[in-house]
C-alpha positions, -999 to 999 in steps of 0.1 A, spaced: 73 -148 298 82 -154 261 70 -192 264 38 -180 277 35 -154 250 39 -181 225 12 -205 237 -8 -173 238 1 -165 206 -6 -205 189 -41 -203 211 -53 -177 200 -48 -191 164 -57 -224 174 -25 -240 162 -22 -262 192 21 -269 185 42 -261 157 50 -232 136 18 -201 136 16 -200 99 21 -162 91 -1 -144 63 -16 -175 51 -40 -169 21 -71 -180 17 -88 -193 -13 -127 -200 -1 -142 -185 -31 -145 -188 -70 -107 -190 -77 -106 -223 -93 -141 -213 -115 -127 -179 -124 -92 -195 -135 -104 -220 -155 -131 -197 -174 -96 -172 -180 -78 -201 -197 -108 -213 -214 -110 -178 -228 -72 -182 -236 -69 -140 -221 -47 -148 -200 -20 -121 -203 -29 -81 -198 -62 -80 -217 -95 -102 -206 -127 -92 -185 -109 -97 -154 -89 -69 -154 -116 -49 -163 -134 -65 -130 -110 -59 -106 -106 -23 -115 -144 -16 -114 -143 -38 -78 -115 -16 -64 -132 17 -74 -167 3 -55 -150 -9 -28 -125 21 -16 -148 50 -35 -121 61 -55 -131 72 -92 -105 56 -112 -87 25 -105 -53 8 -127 -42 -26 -120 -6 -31 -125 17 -61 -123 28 -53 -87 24 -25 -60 61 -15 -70 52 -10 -103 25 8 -91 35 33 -71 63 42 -97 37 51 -120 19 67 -97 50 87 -90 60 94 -125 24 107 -137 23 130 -100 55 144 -119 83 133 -97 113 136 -118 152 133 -119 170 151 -91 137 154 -70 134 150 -37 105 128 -20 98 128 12 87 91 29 92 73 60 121 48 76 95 25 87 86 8 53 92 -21 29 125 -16 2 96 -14 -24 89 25 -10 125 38 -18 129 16 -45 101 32 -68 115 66 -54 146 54 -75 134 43 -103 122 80 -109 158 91 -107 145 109 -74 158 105 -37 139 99 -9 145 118 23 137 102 57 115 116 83 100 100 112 69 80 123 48 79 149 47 54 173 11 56 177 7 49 141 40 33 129 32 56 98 49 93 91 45 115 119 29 152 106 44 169 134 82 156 120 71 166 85 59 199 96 94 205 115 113 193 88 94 215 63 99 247 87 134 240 94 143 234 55 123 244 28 111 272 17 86 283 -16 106 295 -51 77 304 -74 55 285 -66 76 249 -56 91 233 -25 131 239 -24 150 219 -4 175 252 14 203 227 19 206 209 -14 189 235 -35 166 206 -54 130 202 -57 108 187 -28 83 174 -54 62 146 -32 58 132 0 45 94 2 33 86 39 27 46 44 0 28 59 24 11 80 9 -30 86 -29 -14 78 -28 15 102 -40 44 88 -14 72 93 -23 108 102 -30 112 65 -53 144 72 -29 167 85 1 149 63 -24 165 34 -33 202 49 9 199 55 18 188 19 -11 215 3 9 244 28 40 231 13 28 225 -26 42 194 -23 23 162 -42 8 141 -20 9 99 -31 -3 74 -3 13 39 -3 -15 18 8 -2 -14 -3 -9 -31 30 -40 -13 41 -68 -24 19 -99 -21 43 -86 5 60 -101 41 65 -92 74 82 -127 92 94 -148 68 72 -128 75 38 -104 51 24 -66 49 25 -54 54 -6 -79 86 -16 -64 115 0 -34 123 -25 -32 129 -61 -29 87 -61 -27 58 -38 -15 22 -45 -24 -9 -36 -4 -42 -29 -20 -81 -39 12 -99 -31 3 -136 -17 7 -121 18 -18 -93 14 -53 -94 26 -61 -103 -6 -37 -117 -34 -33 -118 -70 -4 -144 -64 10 -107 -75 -1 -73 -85 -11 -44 -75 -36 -10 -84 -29 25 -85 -62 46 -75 -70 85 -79 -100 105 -81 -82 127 -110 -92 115 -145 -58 130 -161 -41 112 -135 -59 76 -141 -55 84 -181 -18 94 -175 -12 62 -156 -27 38 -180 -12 46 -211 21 45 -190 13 8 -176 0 -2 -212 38 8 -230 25 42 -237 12 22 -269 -10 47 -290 -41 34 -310 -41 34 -347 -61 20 -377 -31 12 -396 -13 -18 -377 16 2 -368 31 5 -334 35 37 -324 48 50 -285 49 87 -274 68 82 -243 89 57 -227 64 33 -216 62 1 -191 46 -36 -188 29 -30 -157 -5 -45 -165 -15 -68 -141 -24 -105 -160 -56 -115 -165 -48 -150 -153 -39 -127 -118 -71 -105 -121 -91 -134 -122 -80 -147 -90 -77 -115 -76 -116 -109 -88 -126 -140 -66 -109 -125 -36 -123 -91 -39 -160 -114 -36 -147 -122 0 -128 -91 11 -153 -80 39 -151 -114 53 -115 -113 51 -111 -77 68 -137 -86 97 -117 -120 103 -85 -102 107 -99 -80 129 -117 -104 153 -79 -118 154 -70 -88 169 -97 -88 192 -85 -124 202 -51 -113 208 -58 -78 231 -82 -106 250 -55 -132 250 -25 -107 255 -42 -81 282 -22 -95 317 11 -102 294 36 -76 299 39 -68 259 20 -37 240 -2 -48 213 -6 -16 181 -40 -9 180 -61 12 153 -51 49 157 -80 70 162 -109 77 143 -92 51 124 -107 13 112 -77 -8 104 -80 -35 84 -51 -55 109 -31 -66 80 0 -73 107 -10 -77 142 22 -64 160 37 -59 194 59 -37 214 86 -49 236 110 -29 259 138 -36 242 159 -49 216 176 -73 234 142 -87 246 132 -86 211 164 -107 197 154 -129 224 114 -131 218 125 -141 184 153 -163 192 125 -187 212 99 -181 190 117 -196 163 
């Protein structure tokens, strides 16, 4: 079976033998004209136009009000964290399904995450675990989330889009507004992707965004925190800019501890190129999925489809196999 999956697989790709090249970018547009008028400009570091484009492209392109490119999705979603209030000693709620990057900007806040389960429908967290978690141990101390068993401060939950599948992100936010807890998305693989017409990324008090080269569409790097709350964006700005306050006098002055976390200019201008192409690049990912559920129908595997009421962008196309000894052994061959 596996050695017909694969010739499936290279088919459907049209890579007739060899290895199927996995997240490939594609640079079709004005990448080469956009990078040469940044160094000609000589902005090539965290101020230029570029920046300024990408945000304003972000904003059209997922509806969101405000939009703050960072140097990373990472970076990103700390920030987003830290101006959401997540603090030392919190407790943030997210999922086992995810990248490192998740927990790791969990961390950075001095908070811990706490684990509850996905879906399989979606692969992203399940509001029926949340809701039974909640029920089972937390309760409401004037006003915030208390964790009964270790007495700290449930201050956020962040649901992923898990490979560009929108989660149940409606009822994870009528759950997190029951609970008071803040809601941050971590869209960083679901640009083009929306829940009942509205973009990932818009349903919390922020969202982030991932343009690593393997992305739908790449910066090289960065990434871009979005929210509809104009505190929020101001909040998260100053924080990604060193928390660096103007003055007339030449003197640097910082109210707060601060981070680098702009995204480049030399990275927003390839990013800006991309952005040109991105409906192109979301419809060709998804006519691969339609290539594979054709190609894949009378194999014995379970291609993850777009949830309901869902459009995915198909960042990952991904299957299901029975189990994990036929994975290790898919993979083995495959190799």
């Amino acid at each position: 079976m596996f050695k017909k999956v694969c010739k499936l697989i290279r088919d459907t790709v049209c890579v007739p033998s060899g290895r199927v090249p996995l997240h490939e970018p594609s640079f079709s547009g004005n990448e080469k004209k956009y990078l040469n008028e940044c160094i000609d400009s000589t902005y090539v570091s965290s101020i230029g136009k570029f920046v300024d484009d990408v945000e304003k492209k972000i904003c059209e392109f997922t509806g969101s009000r405000f939009a703050i490119a960072t140097s990373n999705g990472t970076s990103a979603l700390h920030v987003a964290l830290l101006v959401s209030g997540v603090s030392r000693d919190d407790e943030v709620i997210t999922q086992p399904l995810t990248f490192v990057a998740t927990c790791n900007a969990i961390s950075y806040c001095g908070a811990e995450p706490v684990f509850v389960d996905v879906d399989k429908e979606t692969m992203g967290l399940s509001p029926a675990a949340l809701s039974n978690f909640l029920e089972n141990n937390a309760r409401i101390v004037d006003g915030l989330c208390v964790n009964k068993i270790t007495g700290k401060f449930i201050k956020a939950c962040v649901p992923m889009h898990t490979f560009g599948h929108p989660c149940r992100i409606k009822e994870i936010q009528r759950i997190c507004k029951k609970w008071n807890i803040i809601l941050v998305e971590d869209a960083a693989e679901s640009l083009g992707s929306k829940y009942e017409g509205s973009h990932t990324g818009t349903f919390g008090n922020a969202g982030i965004f991932s343009f690593n080269g393997n992305k739908i569409v790449t910066a090289g790097g960065g990434g871009c925190i979005v929210t509809n709350d104009e505190k929020v964006a101001f909040k998260a700005k100053h924080i990604t800019t060193t928390a660096k306050v103007p003055n007339t006098m030449g003197e640097f002055y910082h109210d707060q501890i601060g981070y680098n976390y702009r995204m480049p200019n030399v990275n927003a201008a390839i990013l800006t190129a991309q952005l040109e192409n991105i409906e192109l690049l979301v419809k060709k990912k998804r006519s691969l999925a339609d290539a594979y559920l054709r190609n894949l129908k009378n194999v014995d595997v379970h291609l993850v489809l777009e949830p309901e009421k869902c459009l995915s962008n198909y960042w990952l196309n991904t299957i299901f196999l029975k189990s994990k000894s036929q994975k290790n052994e898919f993979l083995k061959f495959a190799r």
